[in-house]
C-alpha positions, 0 to 999 in steps of 0.5 A: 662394923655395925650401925650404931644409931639406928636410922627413922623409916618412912613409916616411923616420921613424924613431925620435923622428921617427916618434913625433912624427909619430904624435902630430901626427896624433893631436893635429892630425889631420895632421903639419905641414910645419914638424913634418917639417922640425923633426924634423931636430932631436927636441927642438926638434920635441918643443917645437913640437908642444904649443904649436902644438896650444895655439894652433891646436886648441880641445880643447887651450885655443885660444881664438880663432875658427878664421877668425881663426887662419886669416886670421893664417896666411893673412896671414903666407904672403901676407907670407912670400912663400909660393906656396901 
């Protein structure tokens, strides 16, 4: 499987997208592939992005263990089908 919607680059933001990418990188330390292609769409990308710290970064009030939130990434590539 292919992706379909092809994600914004560093190089490529502008405007809101480059914004949201700096956040994330504040926030998460990254910017994540699923933040890059929402950010075809701001206001969806700009909701994306506190709920993903939420669940994923114990500063921001993630409270399971990160092994267990790796294993649920994990297990949902593996049942996506995702190569990688």
């Amino acid at each position: 499987m292919t992706q379909r919607i092809r994600g914004i680059t560093d190089n490529e933001a502008s405007g809101p997208a480059k914004e949201l990418f700096e956040a994330s990188n504040q926030v998460l330390g990254r910017t994540a592939n699923l933040l890059r292609i929402l950010a075809h769409s701001p206001d969806v990308a700009r909701w994306f992005l506190p709920f993903v710290a939420a669940v994923r970064q114990p500063k921001a009030g993630a409270v399971s263990d990160v092994r267990l939130r790796n294993l649920a990434v994990l297990k949902t590539s593996t049942l996506n089908g995702c190569r990688y």
